[in-house]
N, C-alpha and C positions, 0 to 999 in steps of 0.2 A: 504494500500500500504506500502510494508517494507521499509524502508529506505534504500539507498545505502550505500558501504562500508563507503565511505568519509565523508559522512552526518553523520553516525555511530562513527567513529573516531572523528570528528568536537566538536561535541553531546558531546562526553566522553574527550575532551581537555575541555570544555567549564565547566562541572562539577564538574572535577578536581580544574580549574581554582578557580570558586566559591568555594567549601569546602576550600581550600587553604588560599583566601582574605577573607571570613566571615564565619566559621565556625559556629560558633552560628545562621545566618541566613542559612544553610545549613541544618543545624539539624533542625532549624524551619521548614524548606520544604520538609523533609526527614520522622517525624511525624505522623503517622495516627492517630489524636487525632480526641476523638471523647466526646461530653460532656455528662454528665449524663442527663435522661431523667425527671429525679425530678428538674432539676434546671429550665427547660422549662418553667415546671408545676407552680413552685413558681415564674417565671417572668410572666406567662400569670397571675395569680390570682392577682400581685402586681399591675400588670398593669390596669385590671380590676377596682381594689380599685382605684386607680388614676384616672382611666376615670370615675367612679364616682361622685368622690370628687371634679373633674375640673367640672362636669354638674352642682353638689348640689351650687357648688360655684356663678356657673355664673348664674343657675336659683335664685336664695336668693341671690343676691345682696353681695357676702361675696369674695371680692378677694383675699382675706388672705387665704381663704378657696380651691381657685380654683389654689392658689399657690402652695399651700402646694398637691394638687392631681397632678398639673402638675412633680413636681419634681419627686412623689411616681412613676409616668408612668416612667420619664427618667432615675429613678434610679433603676426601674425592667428592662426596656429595658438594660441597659449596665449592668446588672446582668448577663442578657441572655448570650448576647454576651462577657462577659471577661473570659480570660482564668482565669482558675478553680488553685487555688492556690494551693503551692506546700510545701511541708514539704523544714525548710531552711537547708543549705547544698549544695554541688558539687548537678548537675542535671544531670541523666543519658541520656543519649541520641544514636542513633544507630552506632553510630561511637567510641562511648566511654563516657564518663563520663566529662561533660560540666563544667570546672573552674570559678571561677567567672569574672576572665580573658579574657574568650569568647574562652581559649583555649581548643583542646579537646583532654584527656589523654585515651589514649587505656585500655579498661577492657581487663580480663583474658579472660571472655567465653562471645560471642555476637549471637544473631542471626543476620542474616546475613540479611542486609538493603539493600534500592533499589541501595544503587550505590554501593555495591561489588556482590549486583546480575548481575551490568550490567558490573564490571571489569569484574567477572566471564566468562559470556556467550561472552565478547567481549575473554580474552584471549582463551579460547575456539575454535573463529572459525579463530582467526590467527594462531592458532594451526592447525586445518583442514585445513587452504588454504595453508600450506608447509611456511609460511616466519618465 
């Protein structure tokens, strides 16, 4: 179901709004990141070792042993899950180039991100409806 004009307009004040107050979280949501499929591979095998070393632990009496496997699981599981680190420097982002500020400075040439696809298509149809 399309949304109506006003919900449309609502939608695109409300987007504005955010990129405005937090840019930096704007660009976070704006993102299509995606992580590499090797980093999976090396958190399931870490995790693996860990659940291991926590059974080897707990069957032999060794809690030293079943400490040190628990960690190895929770420190491949947050391998998994953190975002994939970045060369240091301004961060580029689809609005422009992320300061360390949190401010975002306009590049030369962008491809064009989901909220000037949707400035676009909105000035577009206030164009077609005469206002």
């Amino acid at each position: 179901m399309p949304l109506s004009e006003y919900e449309q307009r609502v939608l695109e004040q409300m987007e504005r709004q955010l990129t405005s107050d937090d840019p930096r979280l704007a660009n976070t949501l704006t993102q299509r990141g995606h992580r590499p499929f090797g980093r999976y591979v090396i958190a399931g095998v870490g995790a693996s070792v860990g659940l291991l070393l926590l059974v080897l632990g707990a069957a032999n009496s060794l809690p030293w042993l079943g400490v040190i496997g628990f960690v190895v699981m929770f420190a491949a599981v947050a391998f998994a899950f953190a975002a994939p680190h970045r060369a240091s420097g301004p961060r580029s982002g689809p609005h422009g180039v992320v300061q360390s500020d949190g401010k975002v400075k306009p590049t030369a040439r962008q491809k064009p991100g989901f909220m000037s696809r949707l400035e676009e298509r909105w000035e577009r149809r206030r164009g077609e409806s005469g206002r």
